[in-house]
C-alpha positions, 0 to 999 in steps of 0.5 A: 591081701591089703588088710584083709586075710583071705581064706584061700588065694590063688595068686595065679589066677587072681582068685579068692576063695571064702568059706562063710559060716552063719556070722556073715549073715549077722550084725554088720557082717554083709555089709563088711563082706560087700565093702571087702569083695569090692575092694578086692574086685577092685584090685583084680581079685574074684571072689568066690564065696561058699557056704560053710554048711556045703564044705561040712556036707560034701568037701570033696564035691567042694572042692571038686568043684572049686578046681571045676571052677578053676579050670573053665576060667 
């Protein structure tokens, strides 16, 4: 989506999904994810995002709730 690559998109709904892994909170990695979801913002894109360590524990209930999500939009 413009120069940046998403994890997930869903185009129908306008929705960006991003699973986070510990380097999003090193260096200037925070800053950068803030400057890219307002970016997307921006264009009209929400921006989920989802701590790594949570898809690792239970991914079914990850995405359960992801479509959960989805679905009160």
């Amino acid at each position: 989506m413009g120069r940046y690559v998403l994890d997930f998109y869903v185009a129908s709904s306008k929705l960006a999904i991003e699973i986070d892994g510990e380097a999003h909170d090193m260096g200037d990695r925070p800053e950068r994810d803030t400057a890219r979801d307002e970016w997307l913002r921006g264009q009209g894109i929400e921006v989920v995002r989802i701590p790594a360590s949570e898809v690792l524990r239970d991914a079914k209930e990850v995405a359960d709730s992801i479509v959960r999500y989805c679905l009160g939009k």
